[in-house]
C-alpha positions in Angstrom: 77.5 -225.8 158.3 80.2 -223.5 157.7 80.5 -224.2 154.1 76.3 -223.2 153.8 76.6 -220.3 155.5 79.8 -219.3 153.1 77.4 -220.2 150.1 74.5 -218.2 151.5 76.8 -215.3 151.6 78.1 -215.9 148.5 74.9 -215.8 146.4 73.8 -212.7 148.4 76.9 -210.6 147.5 76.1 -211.9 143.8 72.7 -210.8 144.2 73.4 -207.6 145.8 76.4 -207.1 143.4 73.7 -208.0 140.4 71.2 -205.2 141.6 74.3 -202.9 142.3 74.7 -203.7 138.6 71.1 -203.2 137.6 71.2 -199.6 140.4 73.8 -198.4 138.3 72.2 -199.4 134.8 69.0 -197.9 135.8 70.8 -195.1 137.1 73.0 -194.3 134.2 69.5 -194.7 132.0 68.2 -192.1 134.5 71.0 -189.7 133.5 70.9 -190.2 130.0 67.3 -189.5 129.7 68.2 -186.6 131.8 70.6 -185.2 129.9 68.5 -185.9 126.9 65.6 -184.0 128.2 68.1 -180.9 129.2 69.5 -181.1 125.6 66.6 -180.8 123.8 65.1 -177.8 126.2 68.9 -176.2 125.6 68.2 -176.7 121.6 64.1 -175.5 122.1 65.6 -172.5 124.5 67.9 -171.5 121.5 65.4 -171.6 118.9 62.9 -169.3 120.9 65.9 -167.0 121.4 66.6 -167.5 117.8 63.0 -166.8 116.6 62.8 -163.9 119.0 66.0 -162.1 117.3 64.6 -162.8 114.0 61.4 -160.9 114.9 63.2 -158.1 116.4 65.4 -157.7 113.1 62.1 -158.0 111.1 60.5 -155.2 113.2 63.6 -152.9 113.4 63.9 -153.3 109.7 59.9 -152.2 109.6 60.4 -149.3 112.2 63.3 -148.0 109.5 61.7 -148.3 106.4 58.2 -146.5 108.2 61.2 -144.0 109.5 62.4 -143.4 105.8 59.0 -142.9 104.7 57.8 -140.5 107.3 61.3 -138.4 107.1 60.2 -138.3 103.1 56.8 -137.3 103.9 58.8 -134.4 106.6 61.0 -133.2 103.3 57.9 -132.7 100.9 55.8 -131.1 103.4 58.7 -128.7 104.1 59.3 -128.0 100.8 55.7 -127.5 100.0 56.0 -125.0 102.8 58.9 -123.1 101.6 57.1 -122.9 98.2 54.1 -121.5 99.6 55.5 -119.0 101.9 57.9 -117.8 98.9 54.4 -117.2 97.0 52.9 -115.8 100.2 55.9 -113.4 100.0 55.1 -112.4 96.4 51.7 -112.1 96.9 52.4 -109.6 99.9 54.4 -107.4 98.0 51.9 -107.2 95.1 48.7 -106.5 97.8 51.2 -103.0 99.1 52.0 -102.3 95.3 48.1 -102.9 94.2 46.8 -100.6 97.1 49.4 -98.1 96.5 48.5 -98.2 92.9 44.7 -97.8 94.2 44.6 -95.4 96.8 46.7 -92.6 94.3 43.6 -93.8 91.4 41.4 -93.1 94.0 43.8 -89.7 95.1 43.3 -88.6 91.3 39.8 -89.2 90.7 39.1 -86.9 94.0 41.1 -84.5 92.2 39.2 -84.5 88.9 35.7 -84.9 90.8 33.2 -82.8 88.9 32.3 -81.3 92.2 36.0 -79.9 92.8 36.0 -78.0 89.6 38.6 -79.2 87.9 36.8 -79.3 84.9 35.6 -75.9 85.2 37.3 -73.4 83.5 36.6 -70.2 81.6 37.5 -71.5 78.6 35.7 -74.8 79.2 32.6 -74.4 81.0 30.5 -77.6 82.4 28.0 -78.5 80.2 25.9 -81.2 80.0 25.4 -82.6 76.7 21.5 -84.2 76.3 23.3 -86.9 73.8 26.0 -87.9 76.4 25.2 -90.6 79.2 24.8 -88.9 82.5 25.5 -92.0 84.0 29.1 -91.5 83.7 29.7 -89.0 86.0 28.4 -91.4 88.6 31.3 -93.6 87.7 33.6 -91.2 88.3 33.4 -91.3 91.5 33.5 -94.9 92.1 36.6 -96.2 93.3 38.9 -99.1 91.1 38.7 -102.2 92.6 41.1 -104.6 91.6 41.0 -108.3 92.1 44.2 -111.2 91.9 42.0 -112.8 89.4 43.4 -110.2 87.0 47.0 -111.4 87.9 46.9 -114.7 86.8 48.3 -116.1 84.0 
């Protein structure tokens, strides 16, 4: 009886020795799939950080070439600035010379106004010729306007 009890425990260490075996196998197929699985979510994990860093380069590259064109856009509008202000200037400076110029037409044609009598003298009395437009005199005391329309070229 000894020797069936021996053989009992003999095939029941194979057995358990054989799904030791197949634990392990099953096991190690367990880890490889695992490490599988964690590979390929490593390699997915670096392409999304990949295509990530690829649309941030494409967008910084965007953001500079907008900046370029709106620091060009900055340069002509200040220099259309400067170029109009310079004419401003000009402009100024021909408005004081213009009135200047008026208000000493204006100064003179008080001065010679029929009514002042500057044209009255005894060796040239005020007459009024029938043949000469009487209309004149009334211009005489309009004053000269001048317009910038006469300025340009």
């Amino acid at each position: 009886m000894a020797s069936s009890s021996g053989n009992s425990s003999g095939s029941t260490q194979l057995q358990n020795s054989g799904s030791e075996e197949d634990l392990q196998h099953v096991m190690d197929q367990r880890k490889r799939k695992r490490m599988q699985s964690n590979r390929e979510s490593a390699r997915r994990s670096r392409m999304r950080k990949q295509k990530h860093l690829d649309d941030l380069m494409a967008q910084v590259a965007q953001f500079r070439k907008e900046n370029n064109e709106i620091l060009s856009s900055i340069n002509i509008t200040n220099q259309r600035y400067l170029t109009v202000e310079a004419d401003n200037s000009i402009l100024r400076a021909q408005v004081m010379e213009l009135s200047q110029r008026y208000q000493s037409l204006n100064e003179i044609l008080n001065y010679m106004n029929p009514s002042n009598g500057f044209f009255e003298t005894e060796d040239f009395p005020m007459t009024v010729d029938p043949f000469m437009n009487t209309m004149n005199y009334l211009c005489l005391n309009q004053p000269i306007m001048a317009s910038a329309d006469m300025f340009l070229c």
